[in-house]
Structure formats: C-alpha cells, structure tokens
N, C-alpha and C positions, 0 to 999 in steps of 0.2 A: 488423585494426585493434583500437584497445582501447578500452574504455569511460572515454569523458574527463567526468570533473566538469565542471558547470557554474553559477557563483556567481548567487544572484537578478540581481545587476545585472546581468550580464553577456547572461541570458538576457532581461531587461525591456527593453535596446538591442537585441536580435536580434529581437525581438514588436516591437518600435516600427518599425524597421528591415521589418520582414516578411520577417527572415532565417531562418526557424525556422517549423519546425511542430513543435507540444506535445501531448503524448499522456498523459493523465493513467491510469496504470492501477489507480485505484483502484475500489472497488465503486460502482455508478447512486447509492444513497442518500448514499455519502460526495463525489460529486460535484456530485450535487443540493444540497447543505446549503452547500459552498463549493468555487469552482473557481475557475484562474485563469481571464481571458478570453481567448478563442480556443482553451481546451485542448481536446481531441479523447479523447472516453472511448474508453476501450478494456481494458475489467478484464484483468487479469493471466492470470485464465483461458481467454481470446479472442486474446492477443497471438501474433500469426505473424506473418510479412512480408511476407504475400497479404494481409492486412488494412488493410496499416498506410493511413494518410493522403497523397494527394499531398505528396510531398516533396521535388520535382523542383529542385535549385537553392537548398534549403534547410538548414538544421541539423536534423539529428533528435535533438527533445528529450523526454526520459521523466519523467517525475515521478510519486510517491505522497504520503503523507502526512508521509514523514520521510527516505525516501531505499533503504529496502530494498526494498521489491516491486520498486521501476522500476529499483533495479539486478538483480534476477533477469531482468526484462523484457526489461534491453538486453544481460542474457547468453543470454539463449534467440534472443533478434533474433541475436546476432553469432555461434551455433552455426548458425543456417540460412544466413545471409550473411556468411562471415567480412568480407568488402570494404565493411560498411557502416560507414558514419562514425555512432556514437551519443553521443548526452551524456545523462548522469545530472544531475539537477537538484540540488543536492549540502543537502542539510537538507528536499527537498519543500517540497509548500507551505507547510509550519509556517514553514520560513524565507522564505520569499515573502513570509507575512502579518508575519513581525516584521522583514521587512524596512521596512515599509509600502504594498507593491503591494497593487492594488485586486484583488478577490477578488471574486466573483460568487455568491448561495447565499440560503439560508433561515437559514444557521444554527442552532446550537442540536443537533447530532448528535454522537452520541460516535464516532468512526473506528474502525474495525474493530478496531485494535489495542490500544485500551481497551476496547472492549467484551469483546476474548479477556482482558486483565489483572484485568475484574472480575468476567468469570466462573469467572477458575481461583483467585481470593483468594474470592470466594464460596465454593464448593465445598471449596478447604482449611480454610477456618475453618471451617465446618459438617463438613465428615468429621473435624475432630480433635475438635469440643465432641462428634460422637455418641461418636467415641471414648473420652474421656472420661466423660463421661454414660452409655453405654450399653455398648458394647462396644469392646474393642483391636481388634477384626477391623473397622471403619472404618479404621484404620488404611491397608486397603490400596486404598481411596477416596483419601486423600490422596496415597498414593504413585502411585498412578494418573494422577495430574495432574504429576506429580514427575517421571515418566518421560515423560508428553509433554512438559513443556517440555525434557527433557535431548534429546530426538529432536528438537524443533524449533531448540534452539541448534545443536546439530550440525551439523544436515543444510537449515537454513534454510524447512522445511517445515512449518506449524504447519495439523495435523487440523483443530485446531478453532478458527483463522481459517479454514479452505476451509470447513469447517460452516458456522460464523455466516455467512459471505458468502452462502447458500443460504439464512438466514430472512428471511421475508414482510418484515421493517423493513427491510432491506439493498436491496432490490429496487426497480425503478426505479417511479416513482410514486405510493411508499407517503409 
C-alpha cells in the first residue's frame, strides 16, 4: 500500500468519529509543549510496528511538526508491513493549529527543526565573521555546515537533528 495524505479536517472527523489512532513522532519535549489530543508519542527513532498503538479497526495516522519525520515514519512502518494502511498528517501539527484544532502543551518551545536552522545560521555567521576577522581557514567551519545540510537535503537524514534530539532540553520532563 502507499502512504496517503491526510487533511486536518478530515483526520479531526476520524478523532471525533474514534476512527483513527495518532501517533505523533516527534521528540517528548516537542510533544510536551503542544500535542494534538489523543496523539500517541512515539519519536521517530522508536518507530517499528512491534511498537506501534492498538489500531485494530482504525486509521493509522502519523504526524510531526510539518509533515517530514512522519512521512519517513510511515516509509519505515510500510518497508516492515508492506499491507499496512498509513496516513501521513499532510502540514503536521503546524497545520492542525492554523487550522484551529485544539492542541494540548505548555507551549513556548522552538521544534527540533528550528532549533537545527538556528544552530547551523549560528555557526555560519560566526565561522565566516572569524573568517573574516581572523583567518580564511574558518572558512572550512562554514563549509562544514554546507556539506551537512547538502547530505541532509539529499538523503533526508539531518546529523544534527538526530544530535539535538539527544540534548537534556529535548528530553521528556525537562
């Protein structure tokens, strides 16, 4: 089977309905700060199909923060079970919340995937002003970062979201 989209309304009638079970694969802290209700953690690096949630007679529905991790999620779920029916939450939460669904959280947390955008704009701005300032061999500091995001576009694998996902903020109960 293939992995089929799924528009907020369409999933917020299948949750009301109790047609669907939601599995958010994002990291404990970006679930702690806002979740939808009823979603079921399950971070992307735990995701099997020994794990997953009863979902006997329901829709199996994935969601992140935007719509990538949980479609890697439901490509790794449908290489172990090709015969499972999955739906991709098509926007993530982000679109959830501007859809206006009610969301669950503490708020106020930056999601993993800003926090990697302001530590690789960090780090280039600072390796080019030492460059500048200091030395051309900074230079290969910037490029550094330049090469990881050219292997994360590629290959869909970003080092250093798997890193951040590993600091003490990301972790459940901080």
């Amino acid at each position: 089977m293939a992995i089929q989209n799924v528009k907020p309304e369409v999933l917020s009638r299948w949750l009301d309905d109790g047609g669907a079970a939601l599995i958010d694969v994002r990291e404990p802290s970006e679930h702690k700060a806002a979740s939808i209700p009823g979603a079921h953690l399950l971070p992307l690096g735990n995701v099997t199909s020994t794990v997953l949630p009863d979902h006997a007679g329901k829709k199996l529905v994935v969601h992140c923060q935007s719509g990538g991790r949980s479609a890697q999620a439901a490509e790794k779920l449908l290489k172990e079970n090709p015969n499972l029916e999955i739906h991709n939450l098509e926007g993530g939460i982000g679109a959830w919340k501007e859809a206006g669904y009610k969301v669950n959280g503490a708020g106020g947390f930056l999601p993993l995937d800003r926090q990697v955008q302001l530590t690789v704009g960090l780090c280039v701005l600072i390796g080019s002003l030492l460059a500048y300032y200091v030395s051309p061999a900074f230079l290969l500091f910037t490029g550094f970062f330049g090469l990881g995001l050219t292997f994360a576009g590629i290959t869909g694998h970003c080092g250093l979201a798997m890193l951040m996902a590993k600091m003490p903020w990301n972790k459940a109960g901080c």
